[in-house]
N, C-alpha and C positions, 0 to 999 in steps of 0.2 A: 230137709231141714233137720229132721231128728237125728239124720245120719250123722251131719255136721257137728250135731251138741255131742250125741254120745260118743264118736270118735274124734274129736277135739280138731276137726278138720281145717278149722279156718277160714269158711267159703263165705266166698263175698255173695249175696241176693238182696233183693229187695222186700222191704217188709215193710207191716207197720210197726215205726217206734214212736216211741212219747218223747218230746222234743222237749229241748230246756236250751234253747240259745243258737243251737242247729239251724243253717238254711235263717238266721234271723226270725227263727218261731222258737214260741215258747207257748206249753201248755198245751198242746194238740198233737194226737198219734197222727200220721202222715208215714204216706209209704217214700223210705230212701233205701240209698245201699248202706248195707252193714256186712260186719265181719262175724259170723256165727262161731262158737266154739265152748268149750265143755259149760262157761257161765251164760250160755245165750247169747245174747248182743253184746259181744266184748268190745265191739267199738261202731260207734256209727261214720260212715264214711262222706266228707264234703265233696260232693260235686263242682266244683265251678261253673255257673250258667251265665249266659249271658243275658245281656238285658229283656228278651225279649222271653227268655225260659223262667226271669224270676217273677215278669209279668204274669206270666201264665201259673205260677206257683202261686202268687200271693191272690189271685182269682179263684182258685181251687181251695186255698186256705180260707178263703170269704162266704164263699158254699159252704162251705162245711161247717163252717161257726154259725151260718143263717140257719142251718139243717139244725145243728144241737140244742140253738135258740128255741125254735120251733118245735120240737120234740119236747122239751120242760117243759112249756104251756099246760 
């Protein structure tokens, strides 16, 4: 990944980013593909899922909101 930033490489991986509208999330780092290059995250890339992969997203989004609930306490 460093190699990617400091040589303006391009490379698509998956990471975590902080979502603002992405995947239909907002406000939660979630690992997708992006495009790495000399600004970091130069763009995040949409997947197409189908129904049964956004099920499994939006379950994985629910965990993780109950985990960060839990953790503030």
């Amino acid at each position: 990944m460093v190699e990617a930033i400091l040589k303006d490489k391009k490379l698509v991986v998956s990471v975590s980013a902080y979502l603002d509208g992405e995947y239909g999330l907002r406000d939660i780092c979630f690992g997708v593909p992006v495009k790495l290059g000399r600004n970091g995250i130069e763009q995040i890339l949409q997947v197409e899922l189908d129904q049964e992969e956004q099920t499994m997203l939006e379950k994985s989004v629910e965990l993780i909101r109950g985990t960060m609930s839990a953790l503030r306490l």
